[in-house]
C-alpha positions in Angstrom: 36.3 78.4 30.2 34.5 79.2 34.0 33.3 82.3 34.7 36.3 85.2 34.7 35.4 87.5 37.3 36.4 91.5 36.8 39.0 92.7 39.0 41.2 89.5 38.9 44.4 90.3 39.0 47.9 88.8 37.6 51.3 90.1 38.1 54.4 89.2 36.3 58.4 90.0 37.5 61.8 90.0 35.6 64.9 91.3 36.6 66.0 93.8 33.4 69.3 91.6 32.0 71.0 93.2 29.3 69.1 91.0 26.2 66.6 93.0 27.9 67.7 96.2 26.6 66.6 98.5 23.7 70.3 98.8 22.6 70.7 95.0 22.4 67.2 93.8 21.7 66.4 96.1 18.4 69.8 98.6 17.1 72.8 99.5 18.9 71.9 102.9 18.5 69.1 103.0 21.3 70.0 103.8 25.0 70.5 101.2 27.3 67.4 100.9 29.1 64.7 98.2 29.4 62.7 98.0 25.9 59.0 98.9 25.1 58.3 95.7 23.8 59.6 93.8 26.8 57.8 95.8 28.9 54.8 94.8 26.4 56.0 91.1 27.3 55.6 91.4 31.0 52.3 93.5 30.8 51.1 89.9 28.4 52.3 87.9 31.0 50.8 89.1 34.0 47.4 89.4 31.9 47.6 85.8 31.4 48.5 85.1 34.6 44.8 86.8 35.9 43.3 84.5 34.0 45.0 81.5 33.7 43.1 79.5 36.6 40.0 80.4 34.6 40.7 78.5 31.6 39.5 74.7 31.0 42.0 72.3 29.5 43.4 72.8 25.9 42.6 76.6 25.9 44.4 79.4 25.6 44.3 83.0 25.8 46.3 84.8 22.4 46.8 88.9 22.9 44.6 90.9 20.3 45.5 94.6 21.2 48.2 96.0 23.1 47.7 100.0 23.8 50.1 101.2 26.5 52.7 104.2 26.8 56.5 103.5 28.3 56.6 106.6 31.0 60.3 105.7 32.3 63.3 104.5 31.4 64.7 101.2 33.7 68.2 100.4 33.2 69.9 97.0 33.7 69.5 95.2 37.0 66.4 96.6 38.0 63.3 94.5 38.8 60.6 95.0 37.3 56.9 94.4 37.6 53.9 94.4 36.0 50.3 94.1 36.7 47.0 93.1 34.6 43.8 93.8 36.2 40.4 92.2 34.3 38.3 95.2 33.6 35.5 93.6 31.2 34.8 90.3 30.0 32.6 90.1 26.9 32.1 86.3 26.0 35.7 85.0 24.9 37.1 88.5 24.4 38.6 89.9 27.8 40.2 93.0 28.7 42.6 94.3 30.9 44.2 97.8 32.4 47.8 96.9 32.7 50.4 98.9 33.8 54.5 98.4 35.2 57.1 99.2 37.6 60.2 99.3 38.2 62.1 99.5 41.7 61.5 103.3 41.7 58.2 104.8 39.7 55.8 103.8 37.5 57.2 102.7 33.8 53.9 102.0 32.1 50.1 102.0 31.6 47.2 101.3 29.2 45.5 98.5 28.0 45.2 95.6 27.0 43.0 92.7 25.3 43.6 88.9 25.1 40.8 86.0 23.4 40.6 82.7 24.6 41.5 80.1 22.2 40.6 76.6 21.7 44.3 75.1 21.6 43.4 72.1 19.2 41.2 74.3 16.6 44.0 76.8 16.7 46.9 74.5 15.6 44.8 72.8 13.1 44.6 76.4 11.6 47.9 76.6 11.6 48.9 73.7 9.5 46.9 74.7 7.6 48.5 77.8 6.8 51.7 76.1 6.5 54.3 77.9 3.8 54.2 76.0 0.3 
């Protein structure tokens, strides 16, 4: 891994399609209206994305906490966008303030931590774990 500077920035768009939406993605019972844990998704996505050209090959980064609040409900169609910015990087731990939009306000904000991984060592651990 080179140097991750603080302040990079990653952003990360979807246009809300109706697998999307709360009602669809976790009980019918829920409005229609984009999901927290898609907008969790993007708010991933656009972290990676800040740091991606940092990485060496074979790493990785894996998310390790996730703290945001969903301010506003996005229905279908919409776009939506979200933004990772590096606030601290403390050896392979970094994180991130994150926050989304959508075409018309703000629909999210908090934070957000990632690790970077060594791709090999980390699938090696996982065959090991490997059900009976």
């Amino acid at each position: 891994m080179r140097p991750i500077p603080v302040g990079a920035k990653g952003t990360y768009s979807l246009r809300v399609m109706p697998a999307h939406l709360a009602n669809q993605f976790k009980d019918a019972v829920l409005p229609q209206v984009f999901a927290t844990p898609m907008m969790v998704t993007i708010m991933e996505n656009a972290a990676l994305n800040a740091v991606r050209d940092y990485l060496d090959p074979g790493e990785s980064v894996v998310g390790t906490v996730v703290n945001v609040r969903h301010l506003a409900a996005t229905p279908v169609g919409h776009r939506v966008t979200a933004e990772a910015e590096v606030t601290k990087v403390d050896g392979r731990r970094i994180e991130f303030k994150v926050s989304a939009r959508d075409e018309m306000e703000a629909i999210g904000e908090g934070t957000h931590e990632r690790m970077v991984v060594d791709m090999a060592r980390l699938t090696k651990k996982l065959a090991a774990k490997k059900p009976g």
